[in-house]
C-alpha positions as CSV (number, residue, x, y, z in Angstrom):
1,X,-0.5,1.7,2.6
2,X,-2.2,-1.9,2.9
3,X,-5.3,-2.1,3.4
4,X,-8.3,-3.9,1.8
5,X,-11.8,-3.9,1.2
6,X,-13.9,-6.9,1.3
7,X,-17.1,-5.2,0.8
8,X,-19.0,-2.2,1.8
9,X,-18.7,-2.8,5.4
10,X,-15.4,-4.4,6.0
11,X,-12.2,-3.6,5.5
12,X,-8.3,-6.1,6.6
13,X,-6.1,-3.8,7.5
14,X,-2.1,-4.4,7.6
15,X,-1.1,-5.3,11.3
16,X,1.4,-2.5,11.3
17,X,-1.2,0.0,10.0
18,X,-3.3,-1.2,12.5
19,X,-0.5,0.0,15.3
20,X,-0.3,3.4,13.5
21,X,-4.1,3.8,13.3
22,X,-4.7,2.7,17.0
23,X,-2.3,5.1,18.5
24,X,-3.7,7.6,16.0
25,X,-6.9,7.5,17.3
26,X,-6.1,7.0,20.8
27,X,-4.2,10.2,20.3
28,X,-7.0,11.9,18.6
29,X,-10.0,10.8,21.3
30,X,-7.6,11.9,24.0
31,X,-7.1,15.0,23.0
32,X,-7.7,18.0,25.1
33,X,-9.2,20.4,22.7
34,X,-11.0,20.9,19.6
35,X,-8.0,22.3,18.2
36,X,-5.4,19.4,19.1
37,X,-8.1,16.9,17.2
38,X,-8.1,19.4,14.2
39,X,-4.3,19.5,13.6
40,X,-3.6,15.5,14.8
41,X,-6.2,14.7,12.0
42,X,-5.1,17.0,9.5
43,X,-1.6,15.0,9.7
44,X,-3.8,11.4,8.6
45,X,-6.9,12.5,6.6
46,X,-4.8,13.4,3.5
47,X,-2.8,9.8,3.3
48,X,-6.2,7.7,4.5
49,X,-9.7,7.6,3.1
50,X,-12.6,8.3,5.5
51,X,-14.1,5.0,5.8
52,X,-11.3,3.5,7.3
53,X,-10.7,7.1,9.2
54,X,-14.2,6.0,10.6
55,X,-13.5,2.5,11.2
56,X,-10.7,3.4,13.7
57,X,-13.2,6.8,15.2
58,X,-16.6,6.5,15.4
59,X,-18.8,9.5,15.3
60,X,-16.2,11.5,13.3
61,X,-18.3,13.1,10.3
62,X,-17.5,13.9,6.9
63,X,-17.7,17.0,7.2
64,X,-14.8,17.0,10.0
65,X,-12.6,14.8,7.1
66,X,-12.8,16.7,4.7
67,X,-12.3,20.1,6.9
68,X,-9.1,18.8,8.1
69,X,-8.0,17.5,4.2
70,X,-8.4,21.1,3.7
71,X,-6.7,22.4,6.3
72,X,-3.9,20.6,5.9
73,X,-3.7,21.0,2.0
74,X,-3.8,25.1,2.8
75,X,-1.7,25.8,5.8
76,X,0.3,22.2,5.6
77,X,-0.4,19.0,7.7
78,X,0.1,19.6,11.1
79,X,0.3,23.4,10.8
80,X,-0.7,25.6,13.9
81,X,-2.8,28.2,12.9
């Protein structure tokens, strides 16, 4: 995964990760339930660190990241439960 950090507050991201992350999100924020947002971002929060997670959704916590890293580390990422 390309990505860099410049310095605490910015990061260059790959144009192609860039796509991914966009649709990502735009998935994500136009999800229909709490649910949906818990199993899209359990597919993404193991594979990308939460500051860029938070670059691409504002307002999305810490405590959401890492609820998600766990959730897809126990049931699988992606998993229904």
């Amino acid at each position: 995964m390309k990505y860099f950090c410049i310095d605490q507050s910015n990061i260059i991201v790959d144009s192609k990760l860039m796509t991914v992350m966009t649709g990502f999100a735009e998935a994500y924020n136009n999800a229909e339930s709490t649910f949906t947002r818990r199993v899209i971002l359990s597919i993404v929060a193991p594979q990308v660190d939460f500051k860029l997670l938070s670059s691409f959704i504002p307002g999305i916590t810490l405590y959401r990241y890492t609820a998600e890293r766990t959730h897809a580390s126990e049931y699988g990422i992606g998993a229904l439960v």
